[in-house]
N, C-alpha and C positions, 0 to 999 in steps of 0.2 A: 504494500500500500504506500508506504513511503519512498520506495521507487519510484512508484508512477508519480507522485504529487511532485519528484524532482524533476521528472522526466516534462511535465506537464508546463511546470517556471521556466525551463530551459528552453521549450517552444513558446514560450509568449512572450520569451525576452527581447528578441528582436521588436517583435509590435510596442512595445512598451518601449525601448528605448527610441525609435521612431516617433512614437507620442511625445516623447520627453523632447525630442530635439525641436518638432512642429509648437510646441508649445511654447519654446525658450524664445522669450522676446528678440527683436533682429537689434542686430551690434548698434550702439550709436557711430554717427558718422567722428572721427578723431580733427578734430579744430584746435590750435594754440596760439599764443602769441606767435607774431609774427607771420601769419598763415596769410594768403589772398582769398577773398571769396567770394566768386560769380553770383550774383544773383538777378534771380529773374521775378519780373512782377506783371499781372496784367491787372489793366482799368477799367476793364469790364470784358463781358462774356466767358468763356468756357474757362476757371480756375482762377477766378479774378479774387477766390478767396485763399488762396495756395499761393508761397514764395517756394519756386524751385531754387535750392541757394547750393553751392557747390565748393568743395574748399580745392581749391589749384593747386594747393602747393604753398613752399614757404615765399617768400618773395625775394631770399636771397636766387633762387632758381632762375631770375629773371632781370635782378639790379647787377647779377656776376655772368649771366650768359655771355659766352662770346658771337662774336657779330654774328648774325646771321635770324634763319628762322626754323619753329618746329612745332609743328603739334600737341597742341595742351591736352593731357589724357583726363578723367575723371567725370567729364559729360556725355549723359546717354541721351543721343536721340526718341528712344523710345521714353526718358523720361520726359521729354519733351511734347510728345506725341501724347500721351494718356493725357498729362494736368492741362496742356493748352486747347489740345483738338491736331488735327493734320493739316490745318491751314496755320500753323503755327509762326512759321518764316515768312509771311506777308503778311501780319496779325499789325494794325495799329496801333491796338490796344496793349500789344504786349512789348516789354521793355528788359535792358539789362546792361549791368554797372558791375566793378570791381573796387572791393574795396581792401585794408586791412591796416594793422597796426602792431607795433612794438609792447604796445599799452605803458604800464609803468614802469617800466625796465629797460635797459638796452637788450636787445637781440642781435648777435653778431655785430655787425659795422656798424646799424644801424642806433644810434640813440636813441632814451626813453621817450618818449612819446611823439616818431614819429610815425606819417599817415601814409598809407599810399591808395591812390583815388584814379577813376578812369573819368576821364574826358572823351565824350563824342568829337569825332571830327566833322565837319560839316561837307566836306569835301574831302572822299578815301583817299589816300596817299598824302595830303599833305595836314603835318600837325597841328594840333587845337592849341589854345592861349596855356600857358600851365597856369596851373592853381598858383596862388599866393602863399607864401609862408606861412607863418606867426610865432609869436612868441612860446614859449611852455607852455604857462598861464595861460594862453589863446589857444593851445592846442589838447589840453585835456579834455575839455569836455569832448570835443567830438573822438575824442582817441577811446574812453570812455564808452563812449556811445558804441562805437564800433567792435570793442574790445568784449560787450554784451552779445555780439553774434558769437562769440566762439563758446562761451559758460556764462553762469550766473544768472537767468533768466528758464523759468518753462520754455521758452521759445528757439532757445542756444541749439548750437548744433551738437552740443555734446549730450543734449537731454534727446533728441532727435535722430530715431532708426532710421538705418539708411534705407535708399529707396533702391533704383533697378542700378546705381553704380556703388560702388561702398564709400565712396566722395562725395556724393550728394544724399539730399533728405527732402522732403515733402512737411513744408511749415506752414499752420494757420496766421494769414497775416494777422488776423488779429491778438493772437497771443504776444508776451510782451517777451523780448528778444529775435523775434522773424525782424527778418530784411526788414519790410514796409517800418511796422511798429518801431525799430529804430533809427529810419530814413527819415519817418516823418513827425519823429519830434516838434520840428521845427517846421511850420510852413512853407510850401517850397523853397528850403535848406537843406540839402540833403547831408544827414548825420550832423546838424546843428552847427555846417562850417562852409559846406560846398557850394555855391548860389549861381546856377538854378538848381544842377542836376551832374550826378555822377552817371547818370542814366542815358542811352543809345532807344531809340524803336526798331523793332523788328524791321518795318515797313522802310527802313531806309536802308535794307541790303539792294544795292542798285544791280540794275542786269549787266553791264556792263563788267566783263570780267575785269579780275582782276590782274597786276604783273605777277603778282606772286604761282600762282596758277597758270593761268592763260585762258582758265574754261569758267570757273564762279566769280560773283560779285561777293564784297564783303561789307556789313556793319563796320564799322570802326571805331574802337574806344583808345585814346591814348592812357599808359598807367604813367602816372607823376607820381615822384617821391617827393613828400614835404616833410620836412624835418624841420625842428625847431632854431628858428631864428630870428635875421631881421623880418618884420611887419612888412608885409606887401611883394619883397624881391621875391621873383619868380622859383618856383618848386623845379625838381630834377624831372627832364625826361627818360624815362626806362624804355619805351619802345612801345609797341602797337600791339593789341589782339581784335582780331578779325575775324569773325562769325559768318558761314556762309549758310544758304539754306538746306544744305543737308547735317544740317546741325554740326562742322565739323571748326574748330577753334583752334586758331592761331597764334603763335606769338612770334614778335621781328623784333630787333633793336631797330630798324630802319622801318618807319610808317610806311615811307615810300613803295615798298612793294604792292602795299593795295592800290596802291595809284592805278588808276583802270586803262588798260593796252588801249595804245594809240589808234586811231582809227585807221583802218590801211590807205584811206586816199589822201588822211592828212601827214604819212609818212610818205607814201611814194612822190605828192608834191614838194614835198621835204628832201628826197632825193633827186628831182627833177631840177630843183632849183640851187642845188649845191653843184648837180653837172652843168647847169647851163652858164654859170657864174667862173668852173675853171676853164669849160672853152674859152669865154673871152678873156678871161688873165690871158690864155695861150694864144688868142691872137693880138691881145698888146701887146705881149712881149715880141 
């Protein structure tokens, strides 16, 4: 009898430990100081109640790259796809900004409290205004602010299971720590320092490929680093990430590469008019 009742635990053990694994709440997503982190918001329609927010990485990954460009891992298109809808990448209601911070410490090179923030470009390839400095004292609160995405809030990404990447999470804006709820402290101030928007629209990936490719268009965010100092002198530029619509995300030290390929007629008149200028050097000389 006592065989069988061992024999009988031995076969349910797999189902039970299968329960046990289905039941174990999913990981939180891992956020620290000094981390960058993607987020996305929309102003109405399909998820206009959900911040997709995504941690990139630390931002040493991107202020010590050497020159060039690569592929930011930790976004899933099909997270994209579920919270938004599939008309997601011509959405004008949906929008997305990077942010991140030291908070009250130094992190590597970078000193305690500074900020790094993405700027839309208004025109892909060529860079936006940087953000403005400020002092410490000027830059706590928003470093603060910021530094409530990663813990210290319900809404933090560290309280937050990850969703279909293990880098991102699925956040109600209105709980306190999501994207929004800390973006909009302040009336169009985003993180209580950035005026208007650290924020890009979906609806501005233009068709027009880009150089970096030759085949997609790209969104455009510049990342600036602002660190504490003089009031007003211009923040560091780190380089560009660029979003195209098949959800795939970019980063340059050089903006320029999204600069969108020449049109072929206004290059070949470009070459038309560079040969017709050395004939006649060769027939004056």
């Amino acid at each position: 009898m006592k065989n069988m009742k061992t024999q009988t635990l031995w076969a349910a053990a797999p189902a039970l430990l299968a329960g046990l694994l289905l039941a174990s709440p999913a990981q939180a997503v891992t956020a620290i100081a000094g981390d960058l982190i993607l987020g996305f918001r929309a102003s109405g329609g399909q998820g206009a109640s959900t911040n997709l927010e995504v941690n990139i990485g630390p931002a040493s990954n991107y202020y010590g790259a050497a020159p060039g460009s690569f592929v930011v891992t930790g976004l899933s298109t099909a997270d994209l796809v579920s919270t938004y809808g599939g008309g997601w990448a011509s959405s004008s209601d949906l929008s997305f900004g990077i942010v991140g911070t030291t908070g009250a410490a130094a992190v590597g090179v970078a000193p305690a409290r500074t900020i790094w923030a993405s700027r839309a470009e208004s025109t892909p390839g060529t860079a936006s205004t940087p953000w403005p400095r400020g002092t410490t004292f000027a830059l706590q609160v928003p470093s603060n602010t910021i530094s409530t995405l990663y813990s210290g809030a319900p809404g933090s990404l560290s309280n937050a299971p990850a969703a279909g990447s293990p880098s991102s999470a699925l956040i109600d804006t209105a709980t306190a720590g999501s994207w929004t709820a800390q973006e909009d402290f302040t009336p169009s101030v985003s993180f209580r320092y950035f005026n208007p928007s650290v924020l890009i629209t979906m609806g501005d990936i233009p068709a027009t490929p880009a150089q970096y490719d030759g085949v997609n268009g790209y969104a455009v965010l510049d990342l600036f680093e602002v660190r504490p100092g003089t009031a007003g002198s211009p923040g560091t530029l780190i380089g560009a990430f660029g979003l195209n619509n098949s959800g795939q995300l970019v980063f340059s030290t050089s903006p320029s590469v999204f600069a969108p390929v020449p049109e072929p007629t206004a290059t070949f008149s470009a070459l038309a008019g560079a040969v017709l200028l050395t004939l006649r050097r060769r027939r004056a000389a």
